[in-house]
N, C-alpha and C positions, 0 to 999 in steps of 0.2 A: 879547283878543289876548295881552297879560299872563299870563293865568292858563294858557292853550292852550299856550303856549311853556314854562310851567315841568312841565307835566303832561308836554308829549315830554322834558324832560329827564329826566324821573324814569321814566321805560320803562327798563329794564332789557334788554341785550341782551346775545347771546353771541359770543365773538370767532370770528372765522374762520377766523384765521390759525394758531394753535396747536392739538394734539390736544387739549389741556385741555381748551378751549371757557370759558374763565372766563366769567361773569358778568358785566356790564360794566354801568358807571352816568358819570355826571359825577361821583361823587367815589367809585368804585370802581375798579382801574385793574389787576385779576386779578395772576397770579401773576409776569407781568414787569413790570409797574406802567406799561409803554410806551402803553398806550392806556385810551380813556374814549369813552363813548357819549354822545355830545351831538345833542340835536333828532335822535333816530332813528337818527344815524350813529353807527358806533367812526371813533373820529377820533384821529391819531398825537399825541402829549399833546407831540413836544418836533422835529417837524418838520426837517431840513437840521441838527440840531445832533450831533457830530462831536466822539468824544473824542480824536481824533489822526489827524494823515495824515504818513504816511513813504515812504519811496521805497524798494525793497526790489528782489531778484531773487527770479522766481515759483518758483525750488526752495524757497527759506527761508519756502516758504506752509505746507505743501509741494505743488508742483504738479510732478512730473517729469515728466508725458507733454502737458504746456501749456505751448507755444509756448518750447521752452526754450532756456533763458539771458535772455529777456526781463528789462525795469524793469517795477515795477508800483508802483503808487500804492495802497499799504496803507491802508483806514480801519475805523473802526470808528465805535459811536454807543456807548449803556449800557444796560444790563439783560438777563436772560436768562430762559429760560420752561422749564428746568431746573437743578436744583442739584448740578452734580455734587461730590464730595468733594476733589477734587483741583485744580481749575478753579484754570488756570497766569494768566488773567487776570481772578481775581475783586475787585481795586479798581473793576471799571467794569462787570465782569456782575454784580456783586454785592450792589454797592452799591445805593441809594436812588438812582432816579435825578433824581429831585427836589435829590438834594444835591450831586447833581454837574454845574449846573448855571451854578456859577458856573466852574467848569474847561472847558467845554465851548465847542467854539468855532461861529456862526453861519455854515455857508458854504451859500450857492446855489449849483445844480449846474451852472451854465456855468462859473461859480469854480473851483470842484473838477474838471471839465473842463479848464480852461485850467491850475491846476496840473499836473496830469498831462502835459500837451502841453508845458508849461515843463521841466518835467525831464527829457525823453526819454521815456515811458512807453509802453508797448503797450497796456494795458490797469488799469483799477484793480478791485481785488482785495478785498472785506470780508473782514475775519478776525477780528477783536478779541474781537467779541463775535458772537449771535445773531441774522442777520438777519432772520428771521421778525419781530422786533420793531419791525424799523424798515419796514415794506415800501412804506409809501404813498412816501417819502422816495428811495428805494430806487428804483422803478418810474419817476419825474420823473428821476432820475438815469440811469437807462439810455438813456432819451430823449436828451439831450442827452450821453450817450457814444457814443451811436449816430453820431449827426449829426453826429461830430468821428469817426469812425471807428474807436474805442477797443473793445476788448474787455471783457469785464467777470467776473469771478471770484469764488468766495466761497467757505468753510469754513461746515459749520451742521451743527449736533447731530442733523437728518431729525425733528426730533419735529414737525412740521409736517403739518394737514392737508393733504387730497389737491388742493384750491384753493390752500392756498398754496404747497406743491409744485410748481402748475402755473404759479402766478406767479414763482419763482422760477429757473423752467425758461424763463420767459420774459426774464426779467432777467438772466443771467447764462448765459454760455457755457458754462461749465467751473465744476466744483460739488467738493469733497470734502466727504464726511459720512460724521460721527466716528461707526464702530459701536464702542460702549464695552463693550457685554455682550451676551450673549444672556439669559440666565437671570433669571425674575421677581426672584428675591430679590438679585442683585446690582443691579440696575436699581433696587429701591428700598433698597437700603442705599448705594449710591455712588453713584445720579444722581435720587432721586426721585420716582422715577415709575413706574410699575406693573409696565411689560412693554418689549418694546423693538422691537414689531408694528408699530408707526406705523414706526419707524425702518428696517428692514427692508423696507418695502410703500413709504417717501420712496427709498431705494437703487433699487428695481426703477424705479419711476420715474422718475428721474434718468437712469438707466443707457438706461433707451427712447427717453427725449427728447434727450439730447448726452451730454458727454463728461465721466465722473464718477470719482474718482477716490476712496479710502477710507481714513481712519487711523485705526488699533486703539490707546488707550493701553495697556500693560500691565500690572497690577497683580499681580506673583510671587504664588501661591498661591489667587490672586482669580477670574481671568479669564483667565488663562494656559490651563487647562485647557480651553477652548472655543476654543481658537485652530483647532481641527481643522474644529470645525462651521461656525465663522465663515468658514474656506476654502472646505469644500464648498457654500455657500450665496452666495458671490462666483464661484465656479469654474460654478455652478450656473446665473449669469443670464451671465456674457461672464470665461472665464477667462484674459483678460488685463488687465481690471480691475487695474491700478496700486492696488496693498495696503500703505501705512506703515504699520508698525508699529514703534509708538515705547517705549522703555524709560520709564516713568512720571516723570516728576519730582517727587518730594513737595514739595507745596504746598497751601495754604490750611487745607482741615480734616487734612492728612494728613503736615501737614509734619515731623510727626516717625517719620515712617515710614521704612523702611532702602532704597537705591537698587537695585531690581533684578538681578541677576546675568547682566550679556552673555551668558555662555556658556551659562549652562542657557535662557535666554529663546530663544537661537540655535538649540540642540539641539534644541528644538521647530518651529521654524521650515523646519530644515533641509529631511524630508519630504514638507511642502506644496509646497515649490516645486514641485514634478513638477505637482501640478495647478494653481499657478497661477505662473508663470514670472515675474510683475513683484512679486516679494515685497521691500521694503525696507525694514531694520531699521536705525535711525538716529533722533533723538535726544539724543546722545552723540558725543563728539569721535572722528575718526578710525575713524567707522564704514568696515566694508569688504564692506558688503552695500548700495551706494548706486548700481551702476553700472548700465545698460541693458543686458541683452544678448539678443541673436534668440533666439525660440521655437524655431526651426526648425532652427538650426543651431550656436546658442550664443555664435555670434560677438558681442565689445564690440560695439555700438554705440552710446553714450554713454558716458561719466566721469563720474562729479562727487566731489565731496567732502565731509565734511562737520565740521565746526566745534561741533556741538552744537545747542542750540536756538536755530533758527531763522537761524543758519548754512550751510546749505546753500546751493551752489553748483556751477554747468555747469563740468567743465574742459576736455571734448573729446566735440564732436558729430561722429560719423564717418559719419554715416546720409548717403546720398542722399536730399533729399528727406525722405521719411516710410520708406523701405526699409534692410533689413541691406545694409551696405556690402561683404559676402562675397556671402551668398547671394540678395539683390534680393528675398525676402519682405516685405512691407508690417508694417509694424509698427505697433501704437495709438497715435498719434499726432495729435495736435491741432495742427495747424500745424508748420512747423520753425525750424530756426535759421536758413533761406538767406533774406538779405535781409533783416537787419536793418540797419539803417540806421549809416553810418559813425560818424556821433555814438557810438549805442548802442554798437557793438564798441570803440571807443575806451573806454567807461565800463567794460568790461567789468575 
């Protein structure tokens, strides 16, 4: 029985969850180190453990066409199953996550449930890191946000097989996925990895099964020049597709890099909008490319403002409902601001 049990250990399997497909052993644990094949399974290596939960408004995800002005219960876990160069929270995707282990906190998902209901919250939101790497964790947690009523949200890089796309399409309501490049050689000079086809094929997907939302980081001279193609290829599957695009923050490998130029990033920008009307440029204080306004008729129908990273915020929902408050077009919308609960508008 002894020798049977250490023979299934030693099988070798492939993960499912990532385009990678790493290799996986009990002490092999692939390119985000988050999982390990034990007696035939890949099995999650760090299960319910959570490198932070914060109380946040779902602009500051950024989520502008989800439930807005909402609270949400920001968390994350560790590790990531791309490297990108500039990766704004690479202490916890980036690291060992073996070594962060003593930072990391145990919480069970009625727990993490019942926080989120403690603070006012609509929904809790993954962003921190990579959810493809935590999914078994992830899936038990939807479960019991279900069954308290909670919505569920998340940011992820799309490099995700097409299973776990479909899991993650089950797990969460509202998705943005970061397209960083198009082009083979920026994808493996600034995020690792080959091509950016899985990323692109996780967008379509997303966009068939709910409500997806997309941010471009910008890198001046990089990937600025694809901003065209990356329109017509949003504008392509639903061109109201909600499009940040963010001005780059240099950080991690790149931190000595120079801050992008608002205005020339903008100039570019301008154009697209005809073919996709919810283009928002922000990242930076005092953006003035953050508001809502109708397809149809141009009218405002939302404010917000923005603060910089991860400071955004709702300052005036004018919509009826999900409609232009002029001309009664329906607009992309995931839910609205009516009825949200006295507490919450008090917090606001």
């Amino acid at each position: 029985m002894t020798a049977k049990h250490e023979n299934k250990e030693a099988i070798p399997m492939q993960c499912p969850y990532c385009e990678r497909r790493c290799r996986l052993e009990a002490d092999s644990y692939g390119a985000c180190r988050m999982y390990q094949a034990v007696d035939g399974v890949v099995r999650e290596r760090f299960p319910h453990r959570w490198c932070a939960y914060a109380v946040s408004r779902v602009e500051a995800i950024p989520f502008y066409h989800a439930y807005p002005g909402s609270r949400c219960l920001v968390i994350g876990t560790a590790g990531c199953n791309i490297d990108c160069r500039y990766c704004s929270n690479s202490y916890v995707a980036k690291e060992d996550p073996a070594l962060l282990q003593d930072i990391m906190i145990d919480i069970p998902p009625a727990r993490l449930v019942g926080l989120a209901r403690k603070h006012g919250c609509h929904s809790i939101v993954f962003s921190i890191n990579e959810p493809t790497v935590s999914l078994p964790s992830l899936m038990e947690l939807s479960v019991a946000a279900r069954d308290a009523g909670l919505e569920m949200g998340c940011l992820t890089n799309g490099y995700g097989t097409p299973e776990a796309v479909e899991l993650l399409g089950d797990i969460f309501s509202f998705v943005n996925v970061s397209l960083k490049g198009l082009s083979p050689e920026f994808c493996r000079r600034f995020l690792g990895i080959p091509d950016c086809e899985p990323v692109l094929r996780s967008i379509r997907q997303f966009a068939a099964h709910g409500h997806v939302e997309v941010t471009t980081p910008v890198i001046e001279s990089e990937n600025d020049q694809e901003l065209g193609a990356m329109a017509d290829f949003l504008a392509d599957i639903n061109p109201e597709i909600p499009w940040h695009v963010f001005r780059l923050l240099p950080t991690y490998k790149m931190s000595k890099e120079e801050y992008p130029s608002i205005e020339a990033l903008n100039a570019k920008l301008e154009g697209l909008r005809e073919k996709l009307p919810h283009i928002y440029f922000h990242n930076f204080i005092g953006s003035e490319w953050v508001d809502t306004r109708c397809p149809a008729c141009g009218a405002v129908a939302i404010t917000r403002h923005s603060l910089g990273c991860g400071g955004d915020k709702l300052d005036q929902f004018f919509c009826h409902d999900d409609k232009c408050p002029q001309c009664g077009r329906r607009l992309n919308l995931l839910g609205t601001k009516v009825g949200w609960s006295a507490r919450e508008e008090m917090a606001s």
